[in-house]
C-alpha positions in Angstrom: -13.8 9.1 7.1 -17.1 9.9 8.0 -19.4 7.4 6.3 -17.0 3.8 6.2 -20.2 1.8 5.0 -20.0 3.8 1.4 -16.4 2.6 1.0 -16.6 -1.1 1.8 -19.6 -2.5 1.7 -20.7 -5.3 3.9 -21.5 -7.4 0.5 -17.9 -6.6 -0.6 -16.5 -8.2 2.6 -18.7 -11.2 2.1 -17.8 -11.8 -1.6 -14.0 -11.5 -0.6 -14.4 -13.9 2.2 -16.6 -16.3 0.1 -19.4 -16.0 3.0 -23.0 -16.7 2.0 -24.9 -13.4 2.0 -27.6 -15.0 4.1 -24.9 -15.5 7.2 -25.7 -13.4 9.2 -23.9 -13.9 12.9 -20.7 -12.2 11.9 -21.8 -9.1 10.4 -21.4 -6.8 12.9 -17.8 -7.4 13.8 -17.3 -7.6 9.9 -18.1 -4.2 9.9 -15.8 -3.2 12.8 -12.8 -5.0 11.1 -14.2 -2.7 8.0 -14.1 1.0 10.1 -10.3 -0.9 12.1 -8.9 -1.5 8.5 -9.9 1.8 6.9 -8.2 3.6 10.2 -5.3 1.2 9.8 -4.7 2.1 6.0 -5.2 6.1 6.8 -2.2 5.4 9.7 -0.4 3.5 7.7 -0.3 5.7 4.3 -0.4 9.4 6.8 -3.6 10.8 5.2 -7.1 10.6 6.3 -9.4 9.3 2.7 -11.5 12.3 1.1 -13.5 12.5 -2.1 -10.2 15.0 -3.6 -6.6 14.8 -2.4 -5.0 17.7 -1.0 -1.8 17.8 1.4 -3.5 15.8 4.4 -6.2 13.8 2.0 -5.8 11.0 -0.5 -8.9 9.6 -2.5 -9.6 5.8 -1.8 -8.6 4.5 -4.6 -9.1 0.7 -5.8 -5.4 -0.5 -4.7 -5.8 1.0 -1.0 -9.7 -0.7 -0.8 -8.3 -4.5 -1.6 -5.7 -4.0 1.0 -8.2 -2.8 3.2 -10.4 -6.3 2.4 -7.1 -8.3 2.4 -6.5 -7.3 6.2 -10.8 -8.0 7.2 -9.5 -10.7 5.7 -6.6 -11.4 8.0 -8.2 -10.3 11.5 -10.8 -12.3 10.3 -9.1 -15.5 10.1 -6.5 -14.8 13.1 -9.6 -13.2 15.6 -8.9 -15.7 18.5 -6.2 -14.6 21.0 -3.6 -17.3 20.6 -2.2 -18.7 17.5 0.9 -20.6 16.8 2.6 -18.1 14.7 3.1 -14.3 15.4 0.5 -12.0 13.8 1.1 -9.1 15.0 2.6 -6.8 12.0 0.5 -5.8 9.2 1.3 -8.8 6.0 3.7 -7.6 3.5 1.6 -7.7 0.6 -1.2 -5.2 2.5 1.3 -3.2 3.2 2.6 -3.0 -0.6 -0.5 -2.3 -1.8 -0.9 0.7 0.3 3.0 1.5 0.5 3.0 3.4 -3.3 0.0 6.1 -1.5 2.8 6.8 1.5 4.4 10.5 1.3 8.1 9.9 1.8 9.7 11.7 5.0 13.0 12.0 6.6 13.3 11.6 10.4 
């Protein structure tokens, strides 16, 4: 996706996270979790996000976008290195939200 900042916006993120506008000091690595979540979600569901679907495109519909904030959310509260519980997998109810956009396949 070529332009991230039209599909979440930076006041989105904020008003998910229940961060004051006016904070400032995490903005930037708000926005990388934004462009990491959106590449995540494409990964995840096997199509890149276009303004019309096709066989290798999906658009980025509502459903995908709050499990897209639900995971800034998540790297945003587990950023540090060490925690006391394993947070390595993507949550089960991110991936449910973007599960039902998934083509199925047979390996």
């Amino acid at each position: 996706m070529e332009n991230v900042d039209l599909v979440i916006s930076l006041e989105e993120i904020k008003a998910h996270l229940n961060i004051m506008e006016d904070f400032d000091l995490d903005d930037d690595l708000l926005e990388r979790y934004a462009v990491v979540s959106i590449e995540v979600a494409q990964r995840h569901i096997g199509k890149t996000f276009a303004e019309e679907e096709t066989a290798t495109t999906i658009p980025f519909y509502p459903t995908i976008k709050v499990g897209c904030l639900m995971y800034i959310a998540h790297l945003y509260t587990n950023r540090e290195i060490t925690t006391d519980i394993n947070q390595t997998i993507v949550p089960m109810t991110i991936k449910s939200l973007w599960e039902v956009y998934r083509e199925p396949c047979i390996y």
